[in-house]
Steps between C-alpha positions, in 0.01 A plus 500: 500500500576777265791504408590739166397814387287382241487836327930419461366188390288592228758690334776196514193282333432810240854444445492118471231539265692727249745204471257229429314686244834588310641121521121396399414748252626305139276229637239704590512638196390215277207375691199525311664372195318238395155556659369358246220216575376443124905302449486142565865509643650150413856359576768319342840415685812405317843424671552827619213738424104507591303664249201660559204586222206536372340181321449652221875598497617162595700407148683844545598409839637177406752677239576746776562221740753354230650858428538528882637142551777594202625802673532381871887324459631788333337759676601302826864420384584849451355653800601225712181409694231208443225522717366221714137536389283541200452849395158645433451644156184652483385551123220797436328601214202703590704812467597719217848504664838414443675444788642282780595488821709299746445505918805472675363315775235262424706426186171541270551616140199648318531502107220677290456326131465859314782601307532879442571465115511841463791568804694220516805434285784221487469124351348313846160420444276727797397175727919298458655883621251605785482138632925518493492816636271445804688195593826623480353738748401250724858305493676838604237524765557147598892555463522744780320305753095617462383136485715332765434507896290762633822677648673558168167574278442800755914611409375431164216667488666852638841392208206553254413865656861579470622321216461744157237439309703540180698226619230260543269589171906486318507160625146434361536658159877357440413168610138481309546719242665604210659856432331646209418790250271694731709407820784675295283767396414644845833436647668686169252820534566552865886456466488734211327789623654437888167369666642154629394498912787487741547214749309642717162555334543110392462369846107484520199643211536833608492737226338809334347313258428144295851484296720566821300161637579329160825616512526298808518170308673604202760661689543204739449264202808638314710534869422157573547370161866756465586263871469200333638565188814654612533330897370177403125367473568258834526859692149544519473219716781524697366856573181351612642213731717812663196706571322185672807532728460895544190568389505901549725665255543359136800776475685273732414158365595630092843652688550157660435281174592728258819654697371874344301782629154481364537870423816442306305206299231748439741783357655213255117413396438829429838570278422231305117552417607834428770440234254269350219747468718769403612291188123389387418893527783612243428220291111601476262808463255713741120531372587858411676387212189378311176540689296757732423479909161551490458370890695624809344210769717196577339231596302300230376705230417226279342355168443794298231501224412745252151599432411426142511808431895570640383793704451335793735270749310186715766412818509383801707646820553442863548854537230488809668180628841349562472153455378321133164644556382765210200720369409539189608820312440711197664773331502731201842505234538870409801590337653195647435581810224325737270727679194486674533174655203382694430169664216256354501283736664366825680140617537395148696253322792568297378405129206709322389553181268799312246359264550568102230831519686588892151500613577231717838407760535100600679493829529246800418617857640298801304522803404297801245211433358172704683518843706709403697408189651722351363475109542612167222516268450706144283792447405788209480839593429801310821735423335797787530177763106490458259177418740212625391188426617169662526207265689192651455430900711323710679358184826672633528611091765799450680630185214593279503631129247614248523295161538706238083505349444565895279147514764256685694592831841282532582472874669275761426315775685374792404151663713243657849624469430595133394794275345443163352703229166483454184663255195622567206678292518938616179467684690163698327194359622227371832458648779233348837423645784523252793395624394205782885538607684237679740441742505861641529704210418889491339662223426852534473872309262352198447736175370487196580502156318786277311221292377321858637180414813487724556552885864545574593507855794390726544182572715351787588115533826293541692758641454715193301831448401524080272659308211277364179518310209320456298446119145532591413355168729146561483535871886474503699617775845674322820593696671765270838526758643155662829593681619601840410846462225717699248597214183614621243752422410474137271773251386444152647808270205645340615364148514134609864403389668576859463437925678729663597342892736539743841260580783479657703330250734801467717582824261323717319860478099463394545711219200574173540249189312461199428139371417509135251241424332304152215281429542176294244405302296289782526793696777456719684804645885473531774705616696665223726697627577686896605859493625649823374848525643622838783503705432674844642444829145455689276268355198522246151340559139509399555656147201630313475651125229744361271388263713701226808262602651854551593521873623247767366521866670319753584447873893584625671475791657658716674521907159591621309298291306514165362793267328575150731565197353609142731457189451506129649179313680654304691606772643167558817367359432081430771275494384178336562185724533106372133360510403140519116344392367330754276230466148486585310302783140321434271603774148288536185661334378758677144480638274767648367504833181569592514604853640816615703315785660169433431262770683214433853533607794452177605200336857632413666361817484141348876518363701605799838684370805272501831618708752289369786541736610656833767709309178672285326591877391839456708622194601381119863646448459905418616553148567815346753816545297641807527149726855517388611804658453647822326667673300204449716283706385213297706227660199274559712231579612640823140519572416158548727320382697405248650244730211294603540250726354164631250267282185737505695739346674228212169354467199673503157372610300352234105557488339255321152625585383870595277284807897395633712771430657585868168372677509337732146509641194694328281583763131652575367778615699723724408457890617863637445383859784242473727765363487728787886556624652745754720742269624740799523457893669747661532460912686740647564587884475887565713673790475818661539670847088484543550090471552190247239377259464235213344592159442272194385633158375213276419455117290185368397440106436260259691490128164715336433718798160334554538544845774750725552517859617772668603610839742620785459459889650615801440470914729664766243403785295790476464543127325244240536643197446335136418529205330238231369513160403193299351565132358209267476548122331141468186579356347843396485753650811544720464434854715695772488420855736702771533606853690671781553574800743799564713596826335705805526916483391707789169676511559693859383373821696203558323408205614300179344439156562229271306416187483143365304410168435228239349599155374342186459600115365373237646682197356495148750625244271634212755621285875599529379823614178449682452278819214417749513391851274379753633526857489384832715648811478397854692725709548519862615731723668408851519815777695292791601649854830523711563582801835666553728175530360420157256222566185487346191552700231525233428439160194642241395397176346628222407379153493713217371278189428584187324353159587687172535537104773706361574611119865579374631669174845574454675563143808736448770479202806315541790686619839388690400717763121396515579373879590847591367817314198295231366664264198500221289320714228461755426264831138490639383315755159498663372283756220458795519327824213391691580459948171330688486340793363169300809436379683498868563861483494760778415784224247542257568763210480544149867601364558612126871620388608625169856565405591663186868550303555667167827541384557730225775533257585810484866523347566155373871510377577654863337305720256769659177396619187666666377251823163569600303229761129545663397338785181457633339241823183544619325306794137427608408401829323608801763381768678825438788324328774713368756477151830745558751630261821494393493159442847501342808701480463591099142735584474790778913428552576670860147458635506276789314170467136535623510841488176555335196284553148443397263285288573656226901555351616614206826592394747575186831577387694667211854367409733649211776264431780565354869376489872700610683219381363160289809312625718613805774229441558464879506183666564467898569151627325323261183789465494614128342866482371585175187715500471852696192669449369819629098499601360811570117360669186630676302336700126539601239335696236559835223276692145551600221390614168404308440774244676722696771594261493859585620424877729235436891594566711491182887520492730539214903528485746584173853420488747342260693119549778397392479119369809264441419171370823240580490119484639285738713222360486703202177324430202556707350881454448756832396817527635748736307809561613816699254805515410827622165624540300782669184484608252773368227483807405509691847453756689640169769266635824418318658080485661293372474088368738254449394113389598184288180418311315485185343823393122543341 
């Protein structure tokens, strides 16, 4: 009997839908991670942690499991949670990416081995901080409730849309981390020149751009850290335990544990950061004082070179992006002043280096590679961007520089949770590993000495960042700093006798010192003497000096990020510091290496590093006047303890063998069938005057997202609607099977139409940018009849199935925004579909689409873009079978659907986008509004028959939308659009739109 409306219905399931997507979309959002069938995914399971990795990677994930084991009681202890099941810790190293990520439902961390030598700072090695940091995520997820009965993880799951996000990532970075030099540097710039974000703008990653995201953490980091310090470090938890209580409002659980207005906590926060800061600033200097702007960007404008001539400036920028991706960029110095930039080359690396003639530019390129790793590999180019030539492949190989003679190329590569320096011949034979580091070191930034027989470079191990060379001639590794500061970045001066680097060793500010250094009679360099040459406020990197020894090139910061400065030396004002020699380290004899690619995983994991007690977990005791006074808030004891309790934390667990440290059980090869787990179930009943319904939305996956199973359901008595999607990453290429069925809508005539369908593709990811799909859809559509009480008298059937390939491209540059106004790029995606009645089908037709997207950059720095989109269908077959447009709301806007019809459709549409306001600051029960952009559009398209184009109907409209994007929870991106249009013919009718959807 009929019983609803079903067009009613639909819209309470559109409805129902919006929800599901915006609880599922962070786990949506990391499927396809590790499609990768060439790993041999292996397992080992300590007390409290499953790690899963590669074979080859199998010694790395045994010190990760004991790094992992050695955090979990104090992690645990101070958020107050210890979960009741091994966590997965999913290791990765296929990627040229330094990252990590925790799930707040399945409880799954995912850890990638690559450091980012060049943008990470403090004295944590990479894999002991991000492994901390992840976890402690997962305790505070665990701490509210998201891992207990299905009743509290769905209250915990919506605490996590509410809760801050600077609150949780504080958490993270307070309990993980350490808070140092470049934490202070960002948080010091944007108190100083008033840029700090409000509350408000803190509660999700909205933002106009990368550094208000990254503010995020450092902001919370300091907030969290200032709570501790000043409230007491057991707050945290007690804060947590309250909001497992009351999960919707962490204003109310700080009031209630901390008995003060958060507000009132923040003002206090702020006073005191800004006292700080406004100290360090009268006690230092602006660039001004010394040196010349010779960039206006932000972002990373990094690793200046000169040419060898000094006329010329090598960089890289982000200026076309706003994350860590950069192009390559070169300038002209005329009267100290750069002009005529142009860009070499795009998506490059941030070290380069010109040859001695400039006739030729080293540079690394990162790009997508097998599956769709994302890779960095070293190429020469010619200084007009012209004859690039690749010459290392898939070694992931970064950081290259020209020997002096032009005939060696010093470079790094990054394997297993390590980066070394390496050597190789300039046409990329004969390749030797120089460092073969150990226990997790990071070498990085390699250059050489004027007579080519030292590499210095920066070398990171035991907590400490020096400056270290290595004797080609002895084949001795030689650390010229050994202390607790941050030295990185070394240069040769051009007479031999001096490094300038970078350090922090004066105010906790990276600042530009000069290390004099001799040679003894066997040919050993040593430090002499240290001059500090400046004092500024920001902080000095990448320094580079002419071949003259003249002028000084370097990389300073500032509130919106980093720029070129030029000085002359003698400029500079040095103030001679105590130097001590350091002592020099034997490496083994160097060997070359044949092969361009070396196959046989490294040796250097056969001493595992030694943590000697629970007290050391994370941190050696911070030394020096910046750890000693705030804003560093360097009370590490009230991190984890100074007070540890109960025997594992008196006596520490002994490994007497790297085969038993923590392990329980080493076992084989990963079975992702037996890991399949429900993550989210959601039933809920539905009530309304046209009746009373049950729904359940459902969300299966195993720990590598081999397989995920999705789906939501619903039946009222009339209506069976669902919805299913299961995709399997088992085996190249990617296979994706769906279906639905949706509810009834009424055609006329008693008369009601329902579609149902199950589909299949078989994707082939080619590159990161290309894919290629076969496909397979079996579609039916049910007419059924009522009579006028509602029962159904009749019911017809027809099947509408379909064989097909289909080709995608999509590339655009990285932007905060790219979700709703992208930019610099392109999508294409062509594809044909064959109907016949030997494949069960009621049609037969040839179909061929084409949809087209360029997005042009037209005003970079303000966000404007041009939007243009083609589309094109086309359909053969003699049963008189028709295609109709507009087929969405985003081309021929105010044109009813099915308006126009034919075999033949094409159609098009002209968008300038531009933004009112980059960040509104309005947020309206718990919907942030940030972006409001204003989008003048056209739109264009018609339908005929055969080659009839002359008699086919064509419509077009022109109007202007407004577009707000807003997140709900202040973490999941929407777009509202409101519009006006008028039609031009032929009804030359005026409308309007309104929606909540992604635009083209």
């Amino acid at each position: 009997m009929l019983r609803s409306d079903p067009m009613k219905l639909k819209t309470v399931l559109i409805l129902l839908l919006v929800v599901k997507c915006v609880g599922l979309a962070p786990l949506l959002a990391q499927t396809g991670m590790f499609n990768h069938p060439e790993v041999n995914w292996q397992i080992i399971e300590t007390e409290h942690f499953k790690i899963f990795a590669d074979k080859g990677l199998i010694d790395v994930a045994r010190d990760v499991a004991q790094i992992a084991e050695e955090i979990f009681h104090p992690v645990t202890e101070d958020l107050g949670y210890v979960p009741n099941f091994k966590v997965p810790l999913v290791l990765i190293d296929f990627d040229e990416e330094f990252n990590g990520s925790a799930e707040p439902l399945f409880g799954k961390m995912v850890i990638y081995c690559s450091s980012g030598t060049k943008v990470t700072s403090g004295n944590l090695s990479w894999l002991r901080r991000v492994i901390a940091h992840e976890f402690s995520h997962i305790i505070t997820f665990g701490a509210i409730g998201a891992f207990d009965a299905f009743t509290q993880r769905y209250q915990a799951l919506g605490a996590l849309q509410i809760i801050p996000i600077w609150f949780l990532e504080g958490i993270a970075q307070y309990v993980a981390e350490t808070w140092d030099t470049h934490r202070d540097m960002l948080l010091r710039m944007v108190t100083l020149e008033g840029n700090l974000l409000p509350l408000s703008k803190m509660e999700g990653f909205a933002g106009t751009d990368i550094r208000e995201s990254r503010l995020i953490y450092e902001q919370g980091h300091s907030l969290v850290r200032y709570i501790a310090n000043n409230y007491g470090s057991d707050k945290i938890k007690e804060i947590l335990a309250e909001l497992k209580k009351a999960p919707f409002s962490l204003s109310v659980a700080i009031k209630k544990v901390l008995r003060e207005e958060l507000n009132v906590i923040h003002e206090k926060w702020l006073s005191f950061i800004k006292e700080k800061y406004t100290g360090v600033k009268k006690e230092t200097q602006p660039y001004y004082n010394f040196a010349l702007r010779l960039t206006n960007m932000g972002g990373w404008v990094w690793h200046p070179v000169f040419s060898p001539q000094g006329n010329r400036v090598l960089f890289a920028s982000s200026y076309n992006y706003d994350y860590a991706t950069c192009d390559l960029y070169m300038g002209e110095l005329k009267d100290n002043r750069l002009v005529n930039v142009k860009k070499i080359t795009d998506r490059a690396g941030f070290f380069h280096s010109f040859s001695t003639d400039g006739s030729r530019i080293l540079f690394s390129k990162i790009d997508y590679r097998k599956n769709g790793s994302l890779n960095e590999d070293i190429y020469i180019i010619s200084p007009t961007g012209h004859n690039r030539r690749r010459l290392t492949y898939n070694e992931r190989a970064k950081h290259p520089s020209f020997s002096t003679d032009g005939k060696k190329i010093a470079y790094v590569v990054n394997k297993f949770g390590v980066t070394d320096i390496w050597i190789m011949d300039a046409d990329g034979k004969n390749k030797v590993n120089l460092t073969k580091g150990k226990n997790y070191g990071q070498n990085d930034s390699p250059r050489w000495s004027r007579d080519g027989r030292f590499i210095a470079f920066s070398h990171f191990s035991d907590e400490k960042r020096d400056i270290a060379i290595f004797d080609l001639e002895s084949k001795n590794f030689h650390k010229l700093t050994d202390d607790e500061f941050d030295d990185r970045t070394p240069v040769f001066m051009p007479d031999g006798k001096g490094i300038l680097f970078t350090s922090d060793r004066i105010r906790g500010i990276p600042n530009l010192f000069l290390m004099k250094i001799n040679k003894d009679d066997s040919g050993v360099l040593s430090p002499t003497e240290i001059f500090q040459l400046t004092d500024i406020v920001g902080g000095v990197f990448e320094p580079e000096i002419d071949t003259a020894g003249n002028r000084i090139l370097f990389s300073g910061f500032g509130a919106k990020g980093f720029d070129l400065y030029l000085c002359e030396l003698d400029r500079l004002s040095p103030v001679s510091l105590e130097c001590k020699n350091q002592g020099s380290e034997s490496i083994t004899q160097i060997t070359t290496v044949e092969t361009e690619v070396i196959s046989q995983p490294y040796s250097y994991f056969d001493t595992p590093p030694t943590f000697n007690s629970r007290e050391t977990r994370f941190l050696s005791e911070a030394k020096g006047s910046y750890c000693d006074t705030p804003p560093t808030f360097n009370s590490r004891e009230t991190r984890f303890l100074s007070e540890a309790k109960g025997s594992y934390c008196d006596t520490p667990p002994t490994f007497n063998s790297r085969e038993t440290r923590f392990l329980s059980e080493a076992k084989g090869s990963y079975n992702s069938f037996l890991g399949i787990r429900p993550i989210f179930l959601l039933p809920a009943i539905t009530i309304s005057n046209y009746g009373l319904w049950g729904t359940i939305g459902m969300y299966f996956l195993d720990p590598l997202d081999k397989h995920t199973i999705s789906g939501y359901a619903y039946f009222d008595g009339f209506n069976s609607v669902f919805s299913w999607s299961y995709t399997n990453r088992q085996l190249y290429p990617t296979i994706i099977f769906s279906g639905y069925q949706n509810p009834y809508y009424y055609t006329g005539a008693r008369i009601y139409r329902r579609y149902r369908a199950n589909n299949i593709e078989v994707k082939f990811p080619l590159s990161g940018h290309f894919s290629l799909s076969g496909l397979a859809l079996f579609q039916t559509s049910e007419d059924a009849l009522f009579d006028t009480n509602g029962y159904k008298l009749g019911q017809v059937d027809k099947n509408e199935n379909n064989l097909g390939i289909a080709c995608s491209y999509l590339t655009y540059r990285e932007r905060v925004d790219s979700d709703f106004n992208p930019a610099g790029g392109r999508y294409i995606n062509l594809s044909y579909l064959w109907s016949n009645p030997a494949i069960g089908s009621n049609y037969d037709y040839h179909l061929y689409k084409i949809d087209w997207r360029e997005y042009i950059d037209i005003w970079r720095r303000g966000a404007h873009t041009l939007a243009v989109r083609f589309y094109g269908r086309a359909i053969e077959t003699n049963q008189g079978h028709t295609i109709s447009l507009p087929w969405d709301d985003n081309t021929l806007r105010g044109i009813p659907w099915g308006a126009l019809r034919g075999n033949r459709t094409v159609a098009s549409s002209i968008e300038y986008r531009f933004p009112l306001f980059k960040d509104l600051g309005f947020n309206f029960l718990g919907l942030y509004f940030d972006r409001f952009y204003i989008v003048p559009f056209v739109d264009y398209g018609g339908a005929w028959y055969g080659n009839e184009i002359m008699s086919g109907k064509f419509r077009s409209t022109f109007g202007a939308e407004a577009r707000f994007r807003f997140w709900i929870m202040s973490r999941y991106p929407m777009i509202l659009r409101l519009g006006l249009l008028q039609e031009i013919e032929p009804n030359n009718q005026a409308g309007w739109l309104f929606s909540i959807q992604p635009t083209f």
